[in-house]
VMD Tcl script that builds the backbone (N, CA, C; Angstrom):
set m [mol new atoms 258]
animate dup $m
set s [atomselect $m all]
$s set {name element resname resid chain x y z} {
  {N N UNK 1 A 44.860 95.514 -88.317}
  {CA C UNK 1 A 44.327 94.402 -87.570}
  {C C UNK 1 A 43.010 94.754 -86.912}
  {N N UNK 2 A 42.566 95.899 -87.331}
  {CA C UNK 2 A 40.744 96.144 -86.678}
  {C C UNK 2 A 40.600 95.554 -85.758}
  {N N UNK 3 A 39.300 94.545 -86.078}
  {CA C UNK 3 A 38.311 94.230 -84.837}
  {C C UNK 3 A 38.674 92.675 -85.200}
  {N N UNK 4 A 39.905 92.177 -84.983}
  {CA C UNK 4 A 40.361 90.575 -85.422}
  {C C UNK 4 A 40.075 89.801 -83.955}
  {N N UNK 5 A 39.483 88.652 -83.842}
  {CA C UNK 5 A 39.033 88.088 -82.360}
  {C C UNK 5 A 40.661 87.644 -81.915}
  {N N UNK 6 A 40.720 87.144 -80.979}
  {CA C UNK 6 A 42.375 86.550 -80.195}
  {C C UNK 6 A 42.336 85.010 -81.198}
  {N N UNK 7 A 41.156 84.495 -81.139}
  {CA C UNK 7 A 41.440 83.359 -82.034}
  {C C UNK 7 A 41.542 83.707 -83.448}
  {N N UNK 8 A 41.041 84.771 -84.076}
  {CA C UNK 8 A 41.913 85.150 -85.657}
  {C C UNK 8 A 43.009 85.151 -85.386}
  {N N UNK 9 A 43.537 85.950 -84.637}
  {CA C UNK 9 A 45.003 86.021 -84.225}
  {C C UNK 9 A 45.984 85.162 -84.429}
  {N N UNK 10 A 45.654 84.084 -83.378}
  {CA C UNK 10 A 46.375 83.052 -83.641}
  {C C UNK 10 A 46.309 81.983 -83.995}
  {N N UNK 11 A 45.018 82.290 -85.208}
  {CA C UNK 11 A 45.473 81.134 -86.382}
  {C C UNK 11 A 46.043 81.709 -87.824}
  {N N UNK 12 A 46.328 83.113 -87.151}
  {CA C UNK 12 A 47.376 83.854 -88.560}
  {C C UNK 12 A 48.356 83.844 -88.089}
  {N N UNK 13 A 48.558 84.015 -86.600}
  {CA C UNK 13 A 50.203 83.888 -86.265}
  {C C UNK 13 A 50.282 82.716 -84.832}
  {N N UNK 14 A 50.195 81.484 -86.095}
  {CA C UNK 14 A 50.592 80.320 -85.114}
  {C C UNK 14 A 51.648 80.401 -83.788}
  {N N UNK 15 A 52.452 81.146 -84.208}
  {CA C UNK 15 A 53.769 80.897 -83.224}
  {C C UNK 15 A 53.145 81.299 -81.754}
  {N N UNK 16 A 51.529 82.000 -81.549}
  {CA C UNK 16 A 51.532 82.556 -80.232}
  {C C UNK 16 A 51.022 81.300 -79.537}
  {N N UNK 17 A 50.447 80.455 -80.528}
  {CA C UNK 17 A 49.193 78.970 -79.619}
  {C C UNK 17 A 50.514 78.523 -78.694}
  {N N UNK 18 A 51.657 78.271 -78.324}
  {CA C UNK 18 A 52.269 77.949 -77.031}
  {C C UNK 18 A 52.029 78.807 -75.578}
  {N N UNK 19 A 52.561 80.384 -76.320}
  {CA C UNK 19 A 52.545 81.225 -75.478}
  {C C UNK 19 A 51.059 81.575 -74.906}
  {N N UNK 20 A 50.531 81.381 -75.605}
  {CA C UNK 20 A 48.782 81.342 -74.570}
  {C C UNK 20 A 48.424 80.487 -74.427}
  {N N UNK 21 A 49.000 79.257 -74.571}
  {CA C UNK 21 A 48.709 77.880 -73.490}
  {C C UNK 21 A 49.257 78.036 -72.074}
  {N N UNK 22 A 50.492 78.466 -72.346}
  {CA C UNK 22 A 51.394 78.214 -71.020}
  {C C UNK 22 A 51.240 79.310 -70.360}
  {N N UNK 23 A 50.571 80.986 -70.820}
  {CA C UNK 23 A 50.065 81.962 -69.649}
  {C C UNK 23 A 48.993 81.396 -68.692}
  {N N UNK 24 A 47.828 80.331 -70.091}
  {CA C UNK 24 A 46.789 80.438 -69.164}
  {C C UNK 24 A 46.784 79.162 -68.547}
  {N N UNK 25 A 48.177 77.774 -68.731}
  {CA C UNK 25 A 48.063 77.213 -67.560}
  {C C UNK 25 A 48.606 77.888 -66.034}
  {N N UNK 26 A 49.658 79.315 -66.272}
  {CA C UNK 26 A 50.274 79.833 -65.379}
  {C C UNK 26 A 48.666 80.462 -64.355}
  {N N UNK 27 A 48.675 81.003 -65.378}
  {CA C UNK 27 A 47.165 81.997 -64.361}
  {C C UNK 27 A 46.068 80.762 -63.747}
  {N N UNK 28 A 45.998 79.563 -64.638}
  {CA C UNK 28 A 45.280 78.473 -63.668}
  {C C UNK 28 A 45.840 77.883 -62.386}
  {N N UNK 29 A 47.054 77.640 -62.466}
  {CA C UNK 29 A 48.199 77.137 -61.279}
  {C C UNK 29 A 47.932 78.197 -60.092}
  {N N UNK 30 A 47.971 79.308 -60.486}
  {CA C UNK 30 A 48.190 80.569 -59.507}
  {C C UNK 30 A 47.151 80.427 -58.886}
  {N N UNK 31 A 46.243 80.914 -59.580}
  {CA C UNK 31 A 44.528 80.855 -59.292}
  {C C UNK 31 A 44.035 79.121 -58.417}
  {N N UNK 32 A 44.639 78.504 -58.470}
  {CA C UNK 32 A 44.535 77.005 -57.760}
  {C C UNK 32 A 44.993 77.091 -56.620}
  {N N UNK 33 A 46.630 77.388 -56.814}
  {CA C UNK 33 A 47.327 77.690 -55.499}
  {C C UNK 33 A 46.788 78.665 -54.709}
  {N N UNK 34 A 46.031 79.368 -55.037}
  {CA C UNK 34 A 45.770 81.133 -53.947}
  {C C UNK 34 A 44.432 80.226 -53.325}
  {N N UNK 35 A 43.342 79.538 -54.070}
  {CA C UNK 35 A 42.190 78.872 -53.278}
  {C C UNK 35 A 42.688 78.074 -52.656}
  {N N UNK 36 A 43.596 77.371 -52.984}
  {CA C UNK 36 A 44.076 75.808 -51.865}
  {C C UNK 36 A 44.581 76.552 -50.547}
  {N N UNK 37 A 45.155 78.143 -50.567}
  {CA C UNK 37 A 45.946 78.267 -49.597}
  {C C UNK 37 A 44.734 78.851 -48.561}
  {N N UNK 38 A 43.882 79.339 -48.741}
  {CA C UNK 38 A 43.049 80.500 -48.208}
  {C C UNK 38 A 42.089 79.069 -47.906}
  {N N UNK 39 A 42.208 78.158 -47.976}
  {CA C UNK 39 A 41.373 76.810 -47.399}
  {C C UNK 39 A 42.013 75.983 -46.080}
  {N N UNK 40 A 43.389 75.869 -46.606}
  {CA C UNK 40 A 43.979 75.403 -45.587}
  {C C UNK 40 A 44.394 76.078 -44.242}
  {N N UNK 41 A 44.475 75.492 -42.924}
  {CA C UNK 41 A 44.551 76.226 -42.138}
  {C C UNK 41 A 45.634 76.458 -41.158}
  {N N UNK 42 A 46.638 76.277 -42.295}
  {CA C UNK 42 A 47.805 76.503 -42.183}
  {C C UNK 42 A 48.621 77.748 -42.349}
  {N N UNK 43 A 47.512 78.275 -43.011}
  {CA C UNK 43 A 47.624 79.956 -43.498}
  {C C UNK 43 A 46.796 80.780 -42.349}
  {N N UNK 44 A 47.570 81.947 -42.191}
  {CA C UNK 44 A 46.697 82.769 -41.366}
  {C C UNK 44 A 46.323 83.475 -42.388}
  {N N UNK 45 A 44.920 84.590 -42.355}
  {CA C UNK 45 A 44.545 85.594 -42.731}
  {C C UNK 45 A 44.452 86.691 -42.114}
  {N N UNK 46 A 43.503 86.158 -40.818}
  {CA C UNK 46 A 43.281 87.074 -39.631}
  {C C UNK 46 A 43.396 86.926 -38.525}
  {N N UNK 47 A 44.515 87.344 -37.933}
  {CA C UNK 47 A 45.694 87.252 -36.549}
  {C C UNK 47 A 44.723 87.192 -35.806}
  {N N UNK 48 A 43.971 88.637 -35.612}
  {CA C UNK 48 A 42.886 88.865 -34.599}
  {C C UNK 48 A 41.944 88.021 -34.031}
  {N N UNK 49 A 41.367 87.455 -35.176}
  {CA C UNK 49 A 39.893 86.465 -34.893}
  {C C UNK 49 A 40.639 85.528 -34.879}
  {N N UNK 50 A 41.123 84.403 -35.465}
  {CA C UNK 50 A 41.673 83.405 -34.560}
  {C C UNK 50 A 43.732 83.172 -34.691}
  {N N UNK 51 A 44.044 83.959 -33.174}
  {CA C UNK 51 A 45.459 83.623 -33.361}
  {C C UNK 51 A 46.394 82.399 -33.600}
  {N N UNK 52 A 45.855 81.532 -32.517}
  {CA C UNK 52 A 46.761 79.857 -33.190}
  {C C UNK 52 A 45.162 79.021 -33.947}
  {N N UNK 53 A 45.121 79.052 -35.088}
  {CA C UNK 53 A 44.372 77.995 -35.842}
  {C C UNK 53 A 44.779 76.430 -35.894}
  {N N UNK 54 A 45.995 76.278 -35.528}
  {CA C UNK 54 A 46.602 74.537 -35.278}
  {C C UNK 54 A 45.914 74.134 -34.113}
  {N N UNK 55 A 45.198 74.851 -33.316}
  {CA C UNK 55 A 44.940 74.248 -31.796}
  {C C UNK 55 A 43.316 74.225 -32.710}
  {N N UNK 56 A 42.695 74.091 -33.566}
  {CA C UNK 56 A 41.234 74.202 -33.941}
  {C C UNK 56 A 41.750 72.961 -35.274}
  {N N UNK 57 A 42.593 72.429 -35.714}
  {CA C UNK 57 A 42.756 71.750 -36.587}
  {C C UNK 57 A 41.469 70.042 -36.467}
  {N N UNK 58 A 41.109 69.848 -37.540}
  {CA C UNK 58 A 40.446 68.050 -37.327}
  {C C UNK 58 A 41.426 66.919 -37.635}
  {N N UNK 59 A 42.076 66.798 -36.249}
  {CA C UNK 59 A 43.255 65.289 -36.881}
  {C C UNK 59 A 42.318 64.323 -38.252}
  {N N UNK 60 A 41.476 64.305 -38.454}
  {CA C UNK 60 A 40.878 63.092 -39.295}
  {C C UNK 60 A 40.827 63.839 -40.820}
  {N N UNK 61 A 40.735 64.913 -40.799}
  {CA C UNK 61 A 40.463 65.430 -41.968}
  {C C UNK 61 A 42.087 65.525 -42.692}
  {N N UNK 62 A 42.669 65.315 -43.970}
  {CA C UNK 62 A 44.136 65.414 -44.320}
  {C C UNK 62 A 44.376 66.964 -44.565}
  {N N UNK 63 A 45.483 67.046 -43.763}
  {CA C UNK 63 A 46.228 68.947 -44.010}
  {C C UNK 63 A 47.415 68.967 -44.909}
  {N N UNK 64 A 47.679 67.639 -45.940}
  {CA C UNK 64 A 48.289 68.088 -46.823}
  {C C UNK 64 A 47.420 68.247 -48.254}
  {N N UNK 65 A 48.661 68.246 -49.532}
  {CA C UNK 65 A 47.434 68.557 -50.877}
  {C C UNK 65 A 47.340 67.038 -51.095}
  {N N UNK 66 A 48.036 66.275 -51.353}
  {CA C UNK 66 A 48.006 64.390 -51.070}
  {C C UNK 66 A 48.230 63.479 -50.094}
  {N N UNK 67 A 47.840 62.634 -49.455}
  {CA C UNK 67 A 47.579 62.832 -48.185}
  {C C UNK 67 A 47.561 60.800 -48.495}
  {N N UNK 68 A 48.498 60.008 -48.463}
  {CA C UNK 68 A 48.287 58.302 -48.551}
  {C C UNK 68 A 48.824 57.496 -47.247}
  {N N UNK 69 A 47.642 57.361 -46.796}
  {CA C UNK 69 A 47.582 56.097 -45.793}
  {C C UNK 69 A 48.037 56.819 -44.106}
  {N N UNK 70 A 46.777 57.972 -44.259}
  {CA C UNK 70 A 47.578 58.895 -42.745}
  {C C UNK 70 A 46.725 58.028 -41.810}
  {N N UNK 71 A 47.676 57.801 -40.311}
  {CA C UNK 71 A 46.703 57.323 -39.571}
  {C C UNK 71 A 47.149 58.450 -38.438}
  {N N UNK 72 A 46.340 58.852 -37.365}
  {CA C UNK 72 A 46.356 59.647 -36.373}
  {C C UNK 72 A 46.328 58.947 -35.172}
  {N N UNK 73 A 46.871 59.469 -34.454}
  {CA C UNK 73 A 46.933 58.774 -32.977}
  {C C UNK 73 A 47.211 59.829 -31.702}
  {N N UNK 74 A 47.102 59.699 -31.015}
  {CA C UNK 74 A 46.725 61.172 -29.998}
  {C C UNK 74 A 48.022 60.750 -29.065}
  {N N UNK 75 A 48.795 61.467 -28.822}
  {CA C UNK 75 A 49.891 61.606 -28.288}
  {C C UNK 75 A 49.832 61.604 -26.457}
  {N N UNK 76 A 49.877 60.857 -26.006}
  {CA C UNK 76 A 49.275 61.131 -24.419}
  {C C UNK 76 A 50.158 62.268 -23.403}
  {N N UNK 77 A 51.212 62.231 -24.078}
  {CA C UNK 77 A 51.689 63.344 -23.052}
  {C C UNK 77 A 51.380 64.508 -23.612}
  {N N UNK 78 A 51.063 65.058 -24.823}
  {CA C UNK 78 A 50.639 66.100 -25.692}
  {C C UNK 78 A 48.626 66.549 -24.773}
  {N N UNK 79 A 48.908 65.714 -25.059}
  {CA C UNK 79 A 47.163 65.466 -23.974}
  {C C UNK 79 A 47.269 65.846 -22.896}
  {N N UNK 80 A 47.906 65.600 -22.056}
  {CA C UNK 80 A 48.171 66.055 -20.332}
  {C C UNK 80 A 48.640 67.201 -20.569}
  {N N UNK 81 A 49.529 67.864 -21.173}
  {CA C UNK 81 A 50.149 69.154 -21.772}
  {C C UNK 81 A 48.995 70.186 -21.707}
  {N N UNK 82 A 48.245 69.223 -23.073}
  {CA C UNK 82 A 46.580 70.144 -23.491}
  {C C UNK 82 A 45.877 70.650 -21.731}
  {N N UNK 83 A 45.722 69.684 -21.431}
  {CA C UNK 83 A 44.669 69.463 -20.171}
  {C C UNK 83 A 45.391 70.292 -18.995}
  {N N UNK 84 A 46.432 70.101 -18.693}
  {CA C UNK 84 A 47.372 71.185 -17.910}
  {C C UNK 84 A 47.609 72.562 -18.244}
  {N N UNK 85 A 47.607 73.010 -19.469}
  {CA C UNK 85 A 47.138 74.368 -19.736}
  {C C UNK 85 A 46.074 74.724 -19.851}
  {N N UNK 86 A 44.477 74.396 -19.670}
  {CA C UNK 86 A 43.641 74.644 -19.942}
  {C C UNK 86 A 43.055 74.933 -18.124}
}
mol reanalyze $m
mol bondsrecalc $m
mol representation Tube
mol addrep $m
């Protein structure tokens, strides 16, 4: 089998065109999921530089991956809470 490219490969041995569809939708999924997570700020990375990231969140911006018909509204005793610890 020398110097045969991955696509000689598997158009001499059909049976692999599934199995390297479905690695490289796996490695795309993965690779999707690891950027979506390291975006959201729901994930910590670094304890140090900022410990609670939910208190820095933008109510307007959506913190899920689909997000239909969010409306926000500011909680008033959550507010006096805020304002009383500060």
């Amino acid at each position: 089998m020398g110097k045969m490219g991955v696509f000689q490969i598997m158009m001499k041995k059909k049976e692999l065109i599934p199995l390297v569809a479905f690695v490289t939708f796996a490695g795309a999924g993965a690779t999707f999921a690891t950027l979506n997570a390291m975006r959201k700020s729901d994930v910590i990375f670094n304890k140090t530089g900022n410990p609670e990231p939910w208190e820095h969140v933008n109510p307007s911006q959506p913190q899920k991956l689909l997000t239909i018909n969010q409306e926000w509204k500011p909680i008033e005793e959550l507010e006096k809470v805020k304002k009383m610890m500060k």
